[in-house]
N, C-alpha and C positions, 0 to 999 in steps of 0.2 A: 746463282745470282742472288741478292742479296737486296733488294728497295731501298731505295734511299733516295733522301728527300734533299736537295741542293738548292743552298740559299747562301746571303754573304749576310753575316747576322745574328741574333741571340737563336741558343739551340732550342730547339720547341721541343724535344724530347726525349727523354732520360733513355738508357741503354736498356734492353727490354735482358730480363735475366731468364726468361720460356721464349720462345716460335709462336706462331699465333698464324693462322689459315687465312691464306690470301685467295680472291677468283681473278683471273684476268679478266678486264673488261677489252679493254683498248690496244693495241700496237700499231704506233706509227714510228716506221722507218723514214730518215732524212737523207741527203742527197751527201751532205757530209761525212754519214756513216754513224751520228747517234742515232739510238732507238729511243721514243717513249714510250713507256711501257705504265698503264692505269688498272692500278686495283683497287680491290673491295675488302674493306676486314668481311671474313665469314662469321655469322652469328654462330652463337654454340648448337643451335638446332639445326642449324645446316653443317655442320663439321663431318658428323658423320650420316652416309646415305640409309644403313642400317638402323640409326635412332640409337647408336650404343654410344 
């Protein structure tokens, strides 16, 4: 699954050309069957749990 930010409007932001570490915060499911789904950019010190 892929995040993505849905709006009708100027793009806020350019194609990311690396991945970048998400944490889930939030999931709420609707009656209609979307999910929202709230994340966190990970800092580079929490990326990895070893400190490598």
């Amino acid at each position: 699954m892929d995040p993505l930010l849905l709006h009708d409007g100027t793009q806020l932001f350019d194609r990311l050309e690396t991945g970048c570490d998400l944490t889930l915060l939030e999931t709420k499911a609707y009656d209609s069957g979307i999910v929202l789904l709230h994340y966190r950019l990970v800092d580079g010190d929490e990326s990895n749990e070893d400190g490598q």
